[in-house]
N, C-alpha and C positions, 0 to 999 in steps of 0.2 A: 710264318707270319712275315710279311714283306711292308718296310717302311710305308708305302701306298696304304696299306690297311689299318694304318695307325691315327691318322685322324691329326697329328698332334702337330703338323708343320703347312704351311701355306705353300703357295708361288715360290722359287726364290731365283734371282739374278745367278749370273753366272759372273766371278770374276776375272774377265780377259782383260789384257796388256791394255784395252783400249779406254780403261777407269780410269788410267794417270795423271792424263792432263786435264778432266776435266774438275776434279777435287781441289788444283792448285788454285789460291787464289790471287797471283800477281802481284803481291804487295812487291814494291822496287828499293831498292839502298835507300832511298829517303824513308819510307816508312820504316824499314828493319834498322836505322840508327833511329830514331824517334823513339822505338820503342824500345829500343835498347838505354836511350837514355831517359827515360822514364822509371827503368828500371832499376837506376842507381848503381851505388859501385858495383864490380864487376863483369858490365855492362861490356857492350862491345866496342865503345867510343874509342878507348886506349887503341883494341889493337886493331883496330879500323885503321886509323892513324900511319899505322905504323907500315902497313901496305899498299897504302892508298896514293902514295907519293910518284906516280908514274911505274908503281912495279919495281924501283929501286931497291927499296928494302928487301933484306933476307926474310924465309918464313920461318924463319928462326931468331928475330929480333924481338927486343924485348916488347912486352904487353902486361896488361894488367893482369895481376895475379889473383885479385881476390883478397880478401882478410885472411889471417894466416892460423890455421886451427892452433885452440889453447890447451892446455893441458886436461884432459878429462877433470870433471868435479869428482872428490872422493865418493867413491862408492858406489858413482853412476849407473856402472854395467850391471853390479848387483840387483840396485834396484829397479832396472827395465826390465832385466834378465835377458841381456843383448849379450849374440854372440861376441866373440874376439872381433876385431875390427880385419877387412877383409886388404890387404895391402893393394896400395893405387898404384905403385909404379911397376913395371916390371915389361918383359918381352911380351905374355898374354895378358889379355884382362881375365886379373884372379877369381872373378868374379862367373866365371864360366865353370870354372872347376868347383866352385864352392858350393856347399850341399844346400838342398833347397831351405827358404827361410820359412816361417810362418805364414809370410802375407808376399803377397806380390802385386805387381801391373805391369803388362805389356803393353805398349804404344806405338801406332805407327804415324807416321807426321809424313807430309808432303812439305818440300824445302818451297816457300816463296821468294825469297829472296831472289837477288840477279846477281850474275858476276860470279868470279873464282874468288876474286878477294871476298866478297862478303858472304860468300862456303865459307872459306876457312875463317873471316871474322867469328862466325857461326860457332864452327867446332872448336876453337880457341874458348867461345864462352862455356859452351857445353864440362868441357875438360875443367875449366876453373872452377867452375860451379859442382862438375859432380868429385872435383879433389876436395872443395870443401866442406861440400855435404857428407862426404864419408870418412872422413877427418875428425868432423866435430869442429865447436869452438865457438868463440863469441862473434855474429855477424857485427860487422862495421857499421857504426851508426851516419846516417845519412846527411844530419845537421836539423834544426831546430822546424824550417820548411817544410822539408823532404818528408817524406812518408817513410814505413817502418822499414828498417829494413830488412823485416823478414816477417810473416806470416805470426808468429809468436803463438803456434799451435803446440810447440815441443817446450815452449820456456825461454829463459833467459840465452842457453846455452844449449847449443847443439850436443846432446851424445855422443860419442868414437861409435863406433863398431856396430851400430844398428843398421847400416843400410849397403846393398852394393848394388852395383851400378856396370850395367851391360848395352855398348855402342853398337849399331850394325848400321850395314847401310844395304839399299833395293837398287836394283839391276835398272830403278827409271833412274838415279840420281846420275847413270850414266849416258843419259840422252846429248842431243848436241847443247841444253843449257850452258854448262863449265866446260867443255871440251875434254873430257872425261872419257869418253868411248874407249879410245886405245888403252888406256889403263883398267877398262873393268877385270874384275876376277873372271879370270878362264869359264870357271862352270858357273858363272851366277847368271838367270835367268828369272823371267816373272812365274812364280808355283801355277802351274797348269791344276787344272783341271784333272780330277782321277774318276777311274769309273761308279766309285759310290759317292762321290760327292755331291754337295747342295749348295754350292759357294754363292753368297751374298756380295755384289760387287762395293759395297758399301763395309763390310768386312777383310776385304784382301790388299796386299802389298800396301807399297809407301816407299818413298824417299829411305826415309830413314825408321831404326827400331830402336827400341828405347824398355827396355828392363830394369823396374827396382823391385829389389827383393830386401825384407830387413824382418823384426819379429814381432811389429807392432802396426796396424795399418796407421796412425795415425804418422806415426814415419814415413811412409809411401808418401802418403798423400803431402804430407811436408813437401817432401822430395821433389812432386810432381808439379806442384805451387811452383816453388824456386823456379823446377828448367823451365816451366814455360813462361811465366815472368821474364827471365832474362832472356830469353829467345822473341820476346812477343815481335813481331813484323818479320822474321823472319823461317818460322814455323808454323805450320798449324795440324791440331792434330787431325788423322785421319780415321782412327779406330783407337779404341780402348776397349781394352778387360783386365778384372781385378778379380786374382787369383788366391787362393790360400793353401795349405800343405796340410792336412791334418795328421796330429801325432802319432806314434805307432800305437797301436793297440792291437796285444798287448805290449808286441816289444817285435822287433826288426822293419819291415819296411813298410811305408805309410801305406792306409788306402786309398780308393778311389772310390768314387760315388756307387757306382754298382757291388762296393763291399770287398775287392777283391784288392789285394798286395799288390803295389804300381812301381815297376822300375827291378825286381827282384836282381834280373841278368844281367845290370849294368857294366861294363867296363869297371874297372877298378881305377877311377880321377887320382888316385894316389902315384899309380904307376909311371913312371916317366918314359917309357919304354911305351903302353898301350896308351897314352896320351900322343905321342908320336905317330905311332902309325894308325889313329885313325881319328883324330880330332884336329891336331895343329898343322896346319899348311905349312909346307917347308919349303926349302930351295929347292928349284928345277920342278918338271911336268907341267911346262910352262905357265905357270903364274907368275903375275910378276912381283920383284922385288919388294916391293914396298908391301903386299900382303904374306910376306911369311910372319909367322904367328898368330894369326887370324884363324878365324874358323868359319865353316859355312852352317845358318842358323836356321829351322826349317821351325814356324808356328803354326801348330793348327788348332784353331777353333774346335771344339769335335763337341756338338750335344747328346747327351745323352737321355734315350726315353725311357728315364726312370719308373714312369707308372706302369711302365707295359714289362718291363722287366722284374721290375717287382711280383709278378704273376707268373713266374717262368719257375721251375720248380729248380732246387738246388744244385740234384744232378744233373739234368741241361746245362746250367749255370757253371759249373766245375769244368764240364766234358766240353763248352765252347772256350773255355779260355786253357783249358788243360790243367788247374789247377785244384790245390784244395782250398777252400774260401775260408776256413777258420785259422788255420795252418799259415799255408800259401805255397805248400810242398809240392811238386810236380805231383801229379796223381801215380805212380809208380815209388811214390817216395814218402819221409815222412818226415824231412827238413824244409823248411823255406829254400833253402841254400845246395841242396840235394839237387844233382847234374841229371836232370830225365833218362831214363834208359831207350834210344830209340830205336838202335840195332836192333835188342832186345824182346821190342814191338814194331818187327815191321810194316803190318797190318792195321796198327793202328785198335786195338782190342782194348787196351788201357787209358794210353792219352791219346785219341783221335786226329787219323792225318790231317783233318781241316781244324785242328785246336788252333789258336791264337797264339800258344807258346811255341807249337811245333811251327808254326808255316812263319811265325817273325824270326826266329832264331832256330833253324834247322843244327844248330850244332856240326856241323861238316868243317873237314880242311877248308875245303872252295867256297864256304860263305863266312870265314871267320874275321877276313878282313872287313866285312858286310857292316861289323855292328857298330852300335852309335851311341854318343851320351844324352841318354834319355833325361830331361827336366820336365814332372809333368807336375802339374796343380788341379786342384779342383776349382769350380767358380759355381757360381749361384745368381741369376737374375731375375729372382722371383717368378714371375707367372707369365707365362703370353697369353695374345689378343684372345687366345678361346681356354684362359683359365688352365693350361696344364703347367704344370713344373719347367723350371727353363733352367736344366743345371748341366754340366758336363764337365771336360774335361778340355783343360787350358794346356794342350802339351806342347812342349818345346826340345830340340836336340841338336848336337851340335855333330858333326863330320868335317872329314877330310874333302870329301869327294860327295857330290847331292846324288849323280848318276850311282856309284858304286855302291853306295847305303842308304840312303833314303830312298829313294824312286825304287830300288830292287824289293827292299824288305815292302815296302807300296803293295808293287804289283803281287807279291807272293799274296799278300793278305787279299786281294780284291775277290770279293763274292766272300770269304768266311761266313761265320751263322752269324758271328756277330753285328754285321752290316744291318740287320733286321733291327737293332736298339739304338745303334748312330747315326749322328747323321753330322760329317764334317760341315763346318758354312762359311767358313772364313781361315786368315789365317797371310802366311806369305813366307818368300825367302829372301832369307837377307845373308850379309856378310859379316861376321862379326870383326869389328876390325884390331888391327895387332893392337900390344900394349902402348899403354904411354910407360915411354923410360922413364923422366925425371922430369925434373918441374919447367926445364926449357921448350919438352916437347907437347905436343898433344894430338887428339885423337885426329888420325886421316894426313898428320903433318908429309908422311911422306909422299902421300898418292897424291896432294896436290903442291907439292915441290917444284920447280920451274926444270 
């Protein structure tokens, strides 16, 4: 059965390099402080100021910080049932490594704004705003005039530990706007185009990527109030999806809409040793400086034709992904966790050379450096224009290298059986950028350092 015979998808754009400029809307440094100061403390006003003096100032001088998160309310995290709080400062953003949440949104935004300084005005507010959204505490009240100073969707008081917070940046933010060029990341480029794709140009890349992940959507969508509030003239967004993780059932790792255990092979994020060698950018293989700690962040959109596959019989359904679907045990095995035997089957008799498990994860010396930290979600957009199910699969992953492990594991997959029930449509790559240290610095501070 070949996508064509399915009925279930229209026309769709293609999204090339040549969508980026047309999305941006021009708002200039008068609009992006206007709306910054509309938006109350926090705002970019302060650390406008503080740049704006002929370039004199260091990007390292002081700016406004934001209200200063308060003590958790007793018994808060109990009763959300919010994870530990995910820590804000550090060399990576922790929030990369951290296991997926309940609920999520990926964002991608085109920068309007103009100038370096009102970038980094930008990312100075971005960093203030997302330390104290995931902090917690009581927003600063505005004064008697002013409007609220926060959405007042979560209460009085923000929660600790519901929400985290993941920066990237697109290969356009490096056009001749900020003088950027010489500083982009070595391998970042705009996600081409692969051979089963359906990309929507309305769906792909951006300026900037923007992830919150927490256990509750009404957190998100807090979350997502806030940044763009205080960003308003100086962002806007270009795409949105809201994601969510369903729980294990019965017990190890979540599903995915087709029913099947999502992420099984992962790298172990605990390891500091396989975090190294295939997720955090380091020193040297030319990148530069200011991106070690960072990561390269690859979204894709991916629908899934759930009605047509729901019709496919179980054994197809095992024997294209190579697994057991109650289980999630390699078909040669009878743990989830159970390492496929493939020497064992060189033929492909048991688990199928064209499985899903065997062509992404060959298991070999010479593709081990290959793999990548898989973050995938499910999403649901109810129905399209001719009434079928609109649901798939929100996946996200992080590398050292987009050439060595993403694009490789790509091409192995292209033509599988399963191309027949996907159909990618959006999506993009970005840069996940290093951590903020401490409360002086914040996100991008050194890529745009003079």
């Amino acid at each position: 059965m070949s996508k064509a015979g399915h009925g279930a998808n229209g026309a769709h754009g293609t999204g090339d390099d040549g969508t980026q400029d047309a999305r941006r809307s021009g708002v200039g440094r008068r609009g992006f402080l206007r709306g910054a100061a509309l938006a109350g403390a926090g705002g970019l006003v302060a650390g406008g100021a503080s740049l704006a003096a002929g370039g004199a100032a260091s990007a390292r001088a002081p700016h406004a910080e934001g209200p200063v998160p308060q003590p958790p309310l007793p018994g808060a995290g109990q009763l959300l049932g919010a994870a530990p709080p995910v820590p804000f400062h550090g060399p990576h953003q922790a929030a990369v490594l951290t296991p997926p949440r309940r609920v999520t949104a990926f964002i991608a935004l085109d920068v309007t704004t103009e100038g370096r300084r009102d970038l980094a005005d930008l990312l100075r507010t971005l960093t203030e705003r997302a330390r104290f959204l995931t902090g917690g505490g009581t927003p600063e009240p505005l004064g008697v005039t002013g409007p609220p100073a926060d959405s007042g969707i979560l209460g009085p008081q923000l929660p600790p530990g519901a929400l985290a917070v993941t920066v990237g940046v697109g290969s356009s933010l490096f056009d001749d706007r900020f003088g950027l060029c010489p500083r982009a990341p070595r391998r970042l480029t705009a996600m081409p185009t692969f051979p089963d794709d359906d990309l929507q140009a309305d769906w792909c890349h951006g300026d900037l990527s923007l992830q919150l992940c927490a256990e509750d959507t009404d957190t998100v969508l807090h979350a997502l109030r806030d940044l763009t509030r205080h960003t308003r003239g100086a962002l806007q967004v270009r795409w949105r999806l809201d994601g969510f993780a369903s729980p294990p059932r019965p017990t190890g790792t979540p599903r995915n809409l087709f029913g099947f255990k999502d992420g099984t092979a992962n790298p172990d994020p605990g390891s500091a040793r396989a975090m190294r060698d295939l997720v955090w950018v380091g020193r040297g293989g030319g990148e530069p400086d200011w991106a070690v700690g960072g990561s390269y962040q690859v979204v894709r959109l991916i629908r899934m034709l759930v009605e047509f596959w729901d019709r496919v019989s179980l054994t197809e359904q095992e024997r294209m992904f190579g697994r057991a679907r109650e289980t999630g045990a390699p078909l040669d095995g009878n743990d989830e966790h159970d390492a496929p035997d493939y020497p064992g089957d060189p033929k492909g008799d048991v688990i199928p050379l064209d499985s899903h498990i065997r062509k992404a994860n060959p298991r070999t010396t010479d593709t081990a450096d290959q793999r990548l930290l898989r973050r995938a979600y499910n999403y649901d957009r109810g129905t399209d224009a001719n009434g079928n199910l609109d649901m798939g699969l929100l996946f996200c992953c992080y590398q050292q290298d987009l050439a060595r492990q993403f694009e490789t594991v790509q091409r192995r997959l292209a033509g599988e059986p399963l191309v027949d029930y996907v159909t990618p449509f959006g999506g993009g790559y970005f840069f996940a950028l290093p951590g903020v240290q401490d409360r002086d610095d914040w996100y991008g501070r050194a890529l745009l350092a003079p």
